[in-house]
C-alpha positions in Angstrom: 5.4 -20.6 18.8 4.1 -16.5 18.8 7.5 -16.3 21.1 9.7 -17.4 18.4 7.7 -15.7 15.7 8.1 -12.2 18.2 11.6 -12.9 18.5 12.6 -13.8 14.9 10.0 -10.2 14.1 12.8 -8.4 16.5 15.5 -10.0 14.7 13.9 -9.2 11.2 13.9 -6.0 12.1 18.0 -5.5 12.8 18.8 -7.3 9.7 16.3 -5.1 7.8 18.3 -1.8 9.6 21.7 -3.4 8.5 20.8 -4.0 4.7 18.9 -0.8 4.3 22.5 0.4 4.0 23.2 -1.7 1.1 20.1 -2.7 -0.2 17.6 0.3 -0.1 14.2 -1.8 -1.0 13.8 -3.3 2.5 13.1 0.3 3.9 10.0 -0.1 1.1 8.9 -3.5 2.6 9.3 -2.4 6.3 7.4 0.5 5.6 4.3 -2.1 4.4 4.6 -4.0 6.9 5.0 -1.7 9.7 1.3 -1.8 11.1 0.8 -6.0 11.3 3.8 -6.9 12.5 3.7 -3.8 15.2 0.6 -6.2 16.2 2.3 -9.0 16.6 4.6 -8.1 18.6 2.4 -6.2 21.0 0.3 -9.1 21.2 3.5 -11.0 22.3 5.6 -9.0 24.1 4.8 -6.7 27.0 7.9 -4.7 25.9 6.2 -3.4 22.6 2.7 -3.7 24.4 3.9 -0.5 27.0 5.8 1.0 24.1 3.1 1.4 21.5 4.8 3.6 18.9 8.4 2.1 19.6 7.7 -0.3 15.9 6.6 2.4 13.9 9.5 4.4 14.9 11.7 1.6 14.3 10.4 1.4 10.9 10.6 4.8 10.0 14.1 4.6 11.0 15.1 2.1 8.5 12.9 3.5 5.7 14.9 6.8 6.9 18.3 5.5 6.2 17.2 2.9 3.2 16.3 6.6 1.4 19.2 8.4 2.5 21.6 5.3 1.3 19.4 5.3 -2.3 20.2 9.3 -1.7 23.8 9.0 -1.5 24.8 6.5 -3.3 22.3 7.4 -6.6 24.0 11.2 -6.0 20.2 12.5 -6.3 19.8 16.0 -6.4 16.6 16.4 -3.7 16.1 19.8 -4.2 15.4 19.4 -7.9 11.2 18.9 -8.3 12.2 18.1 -11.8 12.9 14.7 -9.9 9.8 13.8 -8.6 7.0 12.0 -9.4 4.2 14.9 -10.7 1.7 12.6 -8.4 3.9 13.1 -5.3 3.6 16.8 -5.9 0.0 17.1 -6.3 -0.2 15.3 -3.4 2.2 17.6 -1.3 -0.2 20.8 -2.7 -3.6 18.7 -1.5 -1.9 18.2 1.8 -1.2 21.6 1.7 -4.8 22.9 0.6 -6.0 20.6 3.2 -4.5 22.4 5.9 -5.4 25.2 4.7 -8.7 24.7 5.4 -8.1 24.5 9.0 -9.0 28.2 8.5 -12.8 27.7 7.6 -12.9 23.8 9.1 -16.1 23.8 12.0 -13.0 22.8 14.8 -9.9 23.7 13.6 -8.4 22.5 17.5 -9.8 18.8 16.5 -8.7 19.0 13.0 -5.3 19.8 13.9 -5.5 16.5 16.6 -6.0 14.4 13.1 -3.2 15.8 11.3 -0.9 15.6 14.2 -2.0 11.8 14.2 -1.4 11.0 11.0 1.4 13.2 10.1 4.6 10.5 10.9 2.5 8.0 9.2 1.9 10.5 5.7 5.7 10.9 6.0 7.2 7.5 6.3 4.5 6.0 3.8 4.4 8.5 0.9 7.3 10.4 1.0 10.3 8.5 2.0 9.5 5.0 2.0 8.7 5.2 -2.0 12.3 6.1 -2.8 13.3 3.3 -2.1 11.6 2.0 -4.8 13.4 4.6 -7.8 15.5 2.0 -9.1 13.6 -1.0 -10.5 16.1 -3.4 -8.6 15.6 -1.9 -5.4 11.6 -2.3 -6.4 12.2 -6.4 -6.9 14.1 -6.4 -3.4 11.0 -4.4 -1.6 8.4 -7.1 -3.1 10.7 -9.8 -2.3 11.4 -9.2 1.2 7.8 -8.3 1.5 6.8 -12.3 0.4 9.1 -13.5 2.9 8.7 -11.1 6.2 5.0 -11.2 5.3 4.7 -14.6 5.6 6.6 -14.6 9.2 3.9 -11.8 10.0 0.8 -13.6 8.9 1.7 -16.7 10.6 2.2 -15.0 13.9 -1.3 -13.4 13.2 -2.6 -16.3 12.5 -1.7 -17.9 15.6 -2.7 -15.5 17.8 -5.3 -14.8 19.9 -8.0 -13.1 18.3 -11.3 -11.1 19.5 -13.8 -10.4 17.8 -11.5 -9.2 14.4 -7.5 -8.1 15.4 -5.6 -9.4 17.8 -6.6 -9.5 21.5 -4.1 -6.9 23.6 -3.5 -6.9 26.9 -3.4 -3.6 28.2 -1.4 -2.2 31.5 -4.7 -1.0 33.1 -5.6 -4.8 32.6 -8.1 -4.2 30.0 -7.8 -5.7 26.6 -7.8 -4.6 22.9 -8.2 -5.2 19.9 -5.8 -4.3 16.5 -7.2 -2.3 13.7 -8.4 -5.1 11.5 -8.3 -3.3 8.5 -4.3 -2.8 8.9 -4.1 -7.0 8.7 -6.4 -7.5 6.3 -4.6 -4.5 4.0 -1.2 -6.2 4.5 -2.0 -9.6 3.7 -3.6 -8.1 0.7 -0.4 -6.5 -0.4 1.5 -10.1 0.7 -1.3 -12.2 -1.5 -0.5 -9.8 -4.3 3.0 -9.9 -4.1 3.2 -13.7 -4.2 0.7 -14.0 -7.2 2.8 -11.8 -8.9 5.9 -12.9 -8.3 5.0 -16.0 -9.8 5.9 -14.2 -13.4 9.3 -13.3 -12.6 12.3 -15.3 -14.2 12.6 -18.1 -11.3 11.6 -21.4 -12.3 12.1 -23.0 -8.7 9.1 -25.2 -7.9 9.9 -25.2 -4.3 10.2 -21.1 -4.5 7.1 -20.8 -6.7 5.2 -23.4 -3.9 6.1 -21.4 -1.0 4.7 -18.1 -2.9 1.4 -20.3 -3.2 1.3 -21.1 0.4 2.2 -17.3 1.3 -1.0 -16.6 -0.8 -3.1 -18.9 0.7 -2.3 -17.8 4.2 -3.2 -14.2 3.4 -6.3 -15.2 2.6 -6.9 -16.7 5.4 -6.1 -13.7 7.1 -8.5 -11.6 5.5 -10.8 -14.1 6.3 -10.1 -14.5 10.2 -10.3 -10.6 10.5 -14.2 -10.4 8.7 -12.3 -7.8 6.4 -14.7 -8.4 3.3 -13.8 -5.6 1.5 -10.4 -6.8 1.4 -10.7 -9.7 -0.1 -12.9 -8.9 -3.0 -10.6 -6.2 -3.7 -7.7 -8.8 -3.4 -9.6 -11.1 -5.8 -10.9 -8.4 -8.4 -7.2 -6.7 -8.8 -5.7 -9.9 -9.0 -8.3 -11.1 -12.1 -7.7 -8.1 -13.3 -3.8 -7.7 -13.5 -2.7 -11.1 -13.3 -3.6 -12.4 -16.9 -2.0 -9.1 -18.1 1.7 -10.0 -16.3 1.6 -13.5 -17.2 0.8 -12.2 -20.9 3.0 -9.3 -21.1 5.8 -10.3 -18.3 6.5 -14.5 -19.5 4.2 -14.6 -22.6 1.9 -17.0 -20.6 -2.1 -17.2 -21.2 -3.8 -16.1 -17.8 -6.0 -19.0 -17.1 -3.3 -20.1 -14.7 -3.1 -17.4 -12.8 -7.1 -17.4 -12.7 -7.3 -21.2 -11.7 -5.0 -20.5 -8.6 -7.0 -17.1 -7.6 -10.2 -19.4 -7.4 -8.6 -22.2 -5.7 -7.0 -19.9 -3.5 -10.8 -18.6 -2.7 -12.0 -22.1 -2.0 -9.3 -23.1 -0.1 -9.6 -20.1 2.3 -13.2 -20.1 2.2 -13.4 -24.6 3.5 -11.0 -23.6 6.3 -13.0 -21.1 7.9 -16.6 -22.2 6.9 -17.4 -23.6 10.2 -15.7 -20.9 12.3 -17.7 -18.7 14.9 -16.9 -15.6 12.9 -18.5 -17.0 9.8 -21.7 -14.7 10.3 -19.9 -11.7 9.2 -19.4 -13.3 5.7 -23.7 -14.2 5.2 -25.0 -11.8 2.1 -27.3 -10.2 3.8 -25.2 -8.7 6.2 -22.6 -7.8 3.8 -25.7 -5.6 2.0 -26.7 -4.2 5.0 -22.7 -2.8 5.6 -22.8 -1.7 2.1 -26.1 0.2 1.9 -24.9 1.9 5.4 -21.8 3.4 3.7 -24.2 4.3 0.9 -26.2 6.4 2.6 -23.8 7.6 4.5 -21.7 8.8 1.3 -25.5 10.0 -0.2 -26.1 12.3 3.1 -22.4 14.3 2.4 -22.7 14.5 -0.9 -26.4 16.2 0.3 -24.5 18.8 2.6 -22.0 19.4 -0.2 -24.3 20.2 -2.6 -26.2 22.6 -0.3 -23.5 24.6 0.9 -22.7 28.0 -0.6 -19.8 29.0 -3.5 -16.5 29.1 -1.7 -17.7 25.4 0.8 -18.7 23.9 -3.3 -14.8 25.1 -4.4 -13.0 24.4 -1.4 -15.3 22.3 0.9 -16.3 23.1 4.6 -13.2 22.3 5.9 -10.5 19.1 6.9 -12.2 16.8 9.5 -15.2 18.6 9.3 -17.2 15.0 8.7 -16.2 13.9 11.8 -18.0 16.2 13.9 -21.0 15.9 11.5 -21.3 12.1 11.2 -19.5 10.9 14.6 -17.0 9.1 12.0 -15.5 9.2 8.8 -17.9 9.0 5.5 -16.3 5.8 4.8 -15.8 7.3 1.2 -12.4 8.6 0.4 -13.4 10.9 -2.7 -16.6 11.9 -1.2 -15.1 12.6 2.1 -12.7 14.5 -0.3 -15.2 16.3 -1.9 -17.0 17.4 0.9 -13.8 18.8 3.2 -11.5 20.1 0.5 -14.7 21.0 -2.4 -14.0 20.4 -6.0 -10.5 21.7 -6.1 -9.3 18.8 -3.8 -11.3 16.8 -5.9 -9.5 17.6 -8.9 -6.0 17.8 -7.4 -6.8 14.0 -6.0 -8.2 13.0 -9.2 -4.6 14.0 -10.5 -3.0 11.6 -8.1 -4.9 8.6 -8.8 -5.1 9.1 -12.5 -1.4 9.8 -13.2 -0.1 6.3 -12.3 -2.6 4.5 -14.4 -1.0 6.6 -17.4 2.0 6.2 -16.5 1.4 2.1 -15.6 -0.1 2.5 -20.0 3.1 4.2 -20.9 5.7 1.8 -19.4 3.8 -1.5 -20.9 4.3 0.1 -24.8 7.9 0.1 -24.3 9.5 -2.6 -26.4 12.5 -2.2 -24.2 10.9 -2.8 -21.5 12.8 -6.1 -19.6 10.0 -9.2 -18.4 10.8 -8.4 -14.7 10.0 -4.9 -14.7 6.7 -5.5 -16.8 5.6 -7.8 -14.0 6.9 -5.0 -11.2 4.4 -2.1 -13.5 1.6 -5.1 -13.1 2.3 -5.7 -9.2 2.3 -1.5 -8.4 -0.7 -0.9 -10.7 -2.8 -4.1 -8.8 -1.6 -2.5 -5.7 -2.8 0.6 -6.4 -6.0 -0.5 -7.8 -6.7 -2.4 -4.6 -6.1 0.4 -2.2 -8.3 2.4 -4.5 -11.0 0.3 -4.3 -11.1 0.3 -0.2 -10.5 4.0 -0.6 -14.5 3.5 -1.3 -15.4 1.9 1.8 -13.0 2.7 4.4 -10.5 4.6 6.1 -10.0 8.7 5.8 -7.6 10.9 3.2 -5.5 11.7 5.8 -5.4 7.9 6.7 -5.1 6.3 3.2 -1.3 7.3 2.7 -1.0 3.5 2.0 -2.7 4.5 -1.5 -0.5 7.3 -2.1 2.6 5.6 -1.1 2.1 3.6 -4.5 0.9 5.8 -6.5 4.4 7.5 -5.6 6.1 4.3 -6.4 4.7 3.9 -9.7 5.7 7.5 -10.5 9.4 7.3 -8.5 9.8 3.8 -11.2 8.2 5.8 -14.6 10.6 8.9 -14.2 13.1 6.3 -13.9 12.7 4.2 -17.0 12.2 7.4 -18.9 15.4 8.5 -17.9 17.3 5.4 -18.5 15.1 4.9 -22.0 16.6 8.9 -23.0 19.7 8.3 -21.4 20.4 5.0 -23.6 18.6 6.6 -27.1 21.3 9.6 -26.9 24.6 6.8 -26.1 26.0 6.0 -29.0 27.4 3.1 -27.8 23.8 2.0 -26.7 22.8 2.8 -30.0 24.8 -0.1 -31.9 23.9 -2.2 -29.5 20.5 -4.8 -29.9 17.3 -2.9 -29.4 16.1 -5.5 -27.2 19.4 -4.3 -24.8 19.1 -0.6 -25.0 18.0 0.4 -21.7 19.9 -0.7 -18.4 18.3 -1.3 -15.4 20.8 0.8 -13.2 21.1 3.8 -10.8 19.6 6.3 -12.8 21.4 9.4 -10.8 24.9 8.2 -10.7 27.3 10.9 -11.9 24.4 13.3 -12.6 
């Protein structure tokens, strides 16, 4: 069964290649994907096993040419900054402060190991992939391709063979490993997300709106099967959150629906694996013990930053510097931030993450505003909201670019709508038409 699922994964990803010339968005949904189902397939195939970064090129590849195609056909200007999201520009300068500091960072030679690591991934995630998400319709093919090649992906996680959390690799030294857990766990979050709220869009299909609920119940599982607890609380708490706002604002629905199937999603996950060997991972008291860890953990850098002199308080002691003083990362995005890049990374980060949650408020008051798109602002700002939250438990800045990727996405869809909302107030054929049909949902750089 993994053979087929490997096989129709290969296949998934030539069709993905062939309508990234028509339909831009998949380059979006390969681009989430590109970390679980590069698992699955080196769990599967020997072929992928001996050529580890042969998926993530592959994937780059097609979020390359869906861009280029969005590019082209859109007539974009790219050397325009007026273009871009202010977000993906702050970013760009903290990147850019941040290696900076390899000038004053305690081993620059390491540091520059890091970046060189996570360089193609910052690339494919925030800066090319999201432009594929520009035109709101492109946006509804990313989340709907990611609902369907997610579930593909989770089932072939699902059944494979797991160690201790990520899939068991066999190795050509004859040694096994494991995947990065986290990468599963943060996919089937996005998946689980995307299902839930693609249950407000304009489809009425029962069978459709059933397979979305099994998707959803399968991610969970997932999360569970990896011990990614994080995950699925942030799952759970951006889905409370959001939900009951798309089903009021996006269909005019209450949210206790949308509530009732979050919970029995929970206990549905939660009876399958109850009995399982892993369960340990999920007991209270261990889950404490993890979080007071990363507490003091976050306590003790905040303690070096503060005792550090004025230029390590404004600029920090340097990108990568907490690896060499910890023996691994803070576990704290923003304090890890705060401590390598001082207050002025801070404040250029806080920029990022704070922009799309304005702009998410913005979008919402538009009267304009069509049902499908309000549901798309609910999906990216639950998305974004969830990375944020594991941003405070796990991973690096240089390794989050999952985070940035949608706050780029939210800010690639706001200039968007602001252009077609200008663009349709100023056409005076627009103007005699019903205010409820005043802005068009179309390629907002044609003919510009």
């Amino acid at each position: 069964m993994l053979i087929a699922i490997s096989i129709l994964l290969v296949l998934c990803l030539a069709i993905l290649f062939a309508l990234a010339f028509k339909h831009p968005g998949v380059g979006l949904a390969a681009a989430w994907g590109m970390l679980a189902m590069e698992g699955v397939l080196q769990q599967s195939q020997s072929f992928f096993t001996s050529r580890t970064a042969l998926v993530n090129i592959l994937v780059a590849l097609i979020a390359t040419t869906a861009s280029y195609t969005y590019i082209r056909k859109t007539r974009m200007p790219v050397l325009s900054l007026k273009l871009y999201p202010p977000q993906l520009l702050y970013y760009a300068t903290l990147l850019a402060f941040t290696f900076a500091s390899l000038m004053w960072t305690t081993d620059s030679s390491f540091s520059i190991i890091q970046f060189q690591k996570t360089l193609p991934y910052i690339l494919t995630f925030a800066f090319i992939a999201p432009i594929c998400s520009a035109d709101t319709e492109q946006l509804d093919i990313a989340v709907k391709t990611t609902v369907l090649l997610g579930g593909l992906i989770l089932l072939g996680t699902i059944l494979g063979q797991f160690g201790a959390r990520g899939l068991l690799i066999s190795q050509s030294n004859g040694r096994t490993a494991e995947t990065n857990p986290l990468a599963i766990a943060n996919y089937a979050g996005t998946v689980a997300l995307c299902c839930l709220f693609s249950m407000y869009s304009k489809s009425d299909d029962r069978k459709l709106l059933l397979l979305h609920g099994a998707i959803a119940v399968l991610s969970a599982v997932v999360i569970f099967r990896s011990g990614s607890r994080g995950q699925l609380i942030a799952v759970f708490t951006t889905a409370a959150i959001f939900l009951p706002i798309a089903a009021r604002k996006a269909s005019g629905k209450a949210g206790t629906g949308a509530l009732t199937f979050i919970a029995a999603i929970g206990l549905a996950s939660y009876f399958l694996v109850h009995n399982s060997a892993f369960m340990s991972r999920w007991h209270v008291r261990g889950m404490q013990v993890a979080q007071r860890e990363r507490m003091n953990m976050a306590g003790d850098a905040l303690q070096i930053y503060t005792d550090g002199n004025i230029f390590e308080l404004l600029a920090g002691i340097g990108t990568s510097s907490s690896w060499l003083i910890f023996g691994i990362y803070p576990h704290n995005v923003p304090v890890e931030i705060l401590l390598e890049e001082g207050i002025i990374g801070l404040a250029i980060f806080a920029a990022v993450a704070i922009l799309p949650l304005i702009q998410f408020r913005r979008i919402l008051r538009l009267p304009t505003l069509p049902p499908r798109v309000r549901s798309q602002m609910c999906l990216l700002a639950a998305l974004l909201t969830f990375n944020g939250i594991l941003m405070l438990k796990q991973g690096t800045f240089l390794g989050s670019s999952p985070f940035f990727c949608i706050s780029a996405c939210v800010g690639w869809v706001y200039m968007d709508i602001q252009r077609r909302t200008a663009s349709a107030s100023l056409s005076p054929r627009n103007s005699r038409t019903h205010p409820r049909h005043s802005m068009h949902i179309e390629p907002a750089h044609q003919g510009r």
